[in-house]
Every structure is written in C-alpha cells, then in structure tokens.
Steps between C-alpha positions, in 0.01 A plus 500: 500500500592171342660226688869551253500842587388465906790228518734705300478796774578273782739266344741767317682626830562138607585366175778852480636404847657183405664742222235354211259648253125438494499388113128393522207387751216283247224322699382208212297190495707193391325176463323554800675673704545869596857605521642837675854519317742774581809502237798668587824621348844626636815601355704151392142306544269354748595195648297223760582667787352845436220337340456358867593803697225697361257201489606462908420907542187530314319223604399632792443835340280311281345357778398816689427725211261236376461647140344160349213346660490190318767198538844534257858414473745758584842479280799706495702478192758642298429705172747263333674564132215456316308744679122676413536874413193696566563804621630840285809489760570115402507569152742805574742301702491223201541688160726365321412102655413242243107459618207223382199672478179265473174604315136452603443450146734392200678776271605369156451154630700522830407551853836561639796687357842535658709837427671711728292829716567819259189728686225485697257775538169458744455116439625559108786241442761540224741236460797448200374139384796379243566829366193592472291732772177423585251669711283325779150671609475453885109333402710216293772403794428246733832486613838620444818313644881541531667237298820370626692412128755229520 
C-alpha cells in the first residue's frame, strides 16, 4: 500500500471529526525535503485553527503508525480557491467552474488554457475555452486547477 493511501485510512476519521473533508494526502520531495501534507476542506473554508487541530491530533497518530521511515515535514493545509482536481468526484462537484488546465506538452503553441469544466470522463477533460470546446486526453494533463476569476 502506498504511503498517500496508508495515511489517507488513518487520517480521514480524524480529519471528519473536526467536521472537515480529507481533500488530499501527497507525500513529495521539495528542494530537499520530504513533506507529509494533509489538505482539508469544510463548508465556508478552512481556517488556521483547524489546520492546527488536526495537525495537534495526527501527529501522534503519525507518530505511532509510523508509515514513513525516512525523515519529512508534516503539513496540514487547506485546499484553498485555487484548488487541484484529480479525482472523477472533484471534477463532478466542479462542472461548471472556470478551470486552468496545464499541458505536459504544448497544443497549438500553448501549454496552459483556461475555460470552464464542461465533462470529464476517466481522466478525459473537456473544457469550453472562449466558445470553443476542447478536449483534454488524461496522458496530456499535468494538472488541472480551479480558477478563482475576478
């Protein structure tokens, strides 16, 4: 079992009993460090203190479950406007969002088009780009984002 999903089991209840979401666990290198993050979400948004409160209750979860054996950070954050979308049920909660999706590779010169989420079907993103609809293969996407417009 990977480390995401061995943390995920463990960190779901406590992250649900402060009356939060589990939006994502990612274990990832950054500069040279190993980071644990947990992002959360709630109804009205996430703010410092339950960002602490389930930092404060996993920890020593963390501790005793031991699911890393090398030395990281552990973060708790919140999802935030601008949030990653990766699973189907993210992209179901969000049609209708204005999105960025960013390419591996260009298309038509560009590596990053902005639109708003029209479909998504098993990683296949489709997206109304100025009028126009355009269809993402799930091999192309490195990343697709809310986009808070102004």
């Amino acid at each position: 079992m990977k480390v995401t999903e061995r943390v995920w089991a463990f960190a779901q209840p406590v992250v649900e009993s402060f009356g939060c979401t589990l939006w994502d666990v990612e274990y990832v290198r950054e500069g040279g460090d190993r980071i644990l993050r947990i992002v959360i979400d709630k109804q009205g948004g996430v703010d410092i203190s339950d960002c602490e409160a389930v930092s404060r209750t996993l920890d020593p979860i963390l501790d005793q479950e031991d699911p890393i054996q090398e030395s990281y950070q552990f973060e708790v954050s919140s999802a935030g406007c601008e949030r990653v979308l990766k699973r189907a049920s993210d992209f179901e909660t969000f049609y209708g969002s204005p999105i960025l999706i960013k390419l591996y590779q260009p298309r038509a010169g560009a590596k990053e088009y902005v639109g708003t989420l029209v479909g998504y079907d098993d990683g296949r993103v489709t997206a109304d780009c100025g009028g126009k609809t355009e269809v993402f293969e799930k091999s192309e996407v490195a990343l697709v984002r809310l986009r808070v417009e102004f």
